[in-house]
N, C-alpha and C positions, 0 to 999 in steps of 0.2 A: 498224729495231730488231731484228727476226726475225733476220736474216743476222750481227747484232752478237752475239746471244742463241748462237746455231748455233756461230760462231766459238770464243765463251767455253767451250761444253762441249766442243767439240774437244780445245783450250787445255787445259781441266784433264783430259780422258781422256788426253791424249798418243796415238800410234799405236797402243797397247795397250789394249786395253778391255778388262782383268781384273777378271771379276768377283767375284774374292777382295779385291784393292787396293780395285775402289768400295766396297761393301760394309763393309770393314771400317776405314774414312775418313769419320766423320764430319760435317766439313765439307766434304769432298768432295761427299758426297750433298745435303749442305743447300744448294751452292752450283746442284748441278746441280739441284736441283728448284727454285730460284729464277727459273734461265732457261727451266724449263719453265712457267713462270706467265706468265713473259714472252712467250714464243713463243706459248703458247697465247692470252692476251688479244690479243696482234696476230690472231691469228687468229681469233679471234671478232670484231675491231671489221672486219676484210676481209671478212669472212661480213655484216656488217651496212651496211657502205657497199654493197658490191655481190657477189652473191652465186655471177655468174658468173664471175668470177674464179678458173681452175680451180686449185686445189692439191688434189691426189691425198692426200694426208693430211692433211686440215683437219682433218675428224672425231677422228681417232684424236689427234691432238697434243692441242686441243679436250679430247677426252675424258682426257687424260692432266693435262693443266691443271688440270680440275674433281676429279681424282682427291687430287691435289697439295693444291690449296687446301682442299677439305671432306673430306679422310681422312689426317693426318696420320700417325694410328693402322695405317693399312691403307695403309698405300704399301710395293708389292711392288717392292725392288730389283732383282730378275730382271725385274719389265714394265719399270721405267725401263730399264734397260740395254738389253735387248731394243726398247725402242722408239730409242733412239740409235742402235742397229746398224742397225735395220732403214729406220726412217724417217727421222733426221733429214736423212742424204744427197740423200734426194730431195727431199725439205723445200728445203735447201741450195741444189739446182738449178732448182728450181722460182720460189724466191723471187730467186734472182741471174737469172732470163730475165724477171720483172718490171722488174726494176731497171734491167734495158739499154735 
């Protein structure tokens, strides 16, 4: 579901991750912080099956999930985007070398 979630925010950033277009797109945002809830609960319930399981951004996706769910108020669209750029790729790779 993690790789399904990854897909979908691809999907709707297109090649371009402007962060004038997310920002100022509505359900844009809302759609993408829905597969960060997503991703991040798969990632908690992997951290609780088994915890060595390496993915180099558990934490941070994890903490961006909890950010999501309990701060609706205080979700900084510069840390969402900034965490798509930076981590979801490795995310991406990390979870499709599970998969194989």
């Amino acid at each position: 579901m993690p790789k399904e979630s990854i897909d979908s925010i691809e999907n709707y950033l297109g090649d371009k991750k402007n962060f004038n277009v997310y920002q100022s797109n509505k359900m844009l945002r809302r759609a993408v912080e829905r597969e960060f809830e997503i991703i991040g609960e798969a990632m908690n319930r992997i951290a609780q099956i088994d915890d060595k399981i390496n993915i180099s951004t558990k934490k941070q996706i994890i903490s961006m999930r909890n950010r999501v769910i309990h701060g609706y108020d205080k979700i900084d669209d510069a840390i969402v985007l900034g965490t798509i750029i930076r981590h979801l790729p490795i995310l991406k790779k990390e979870i499709q070398s599970l998969i194989d």
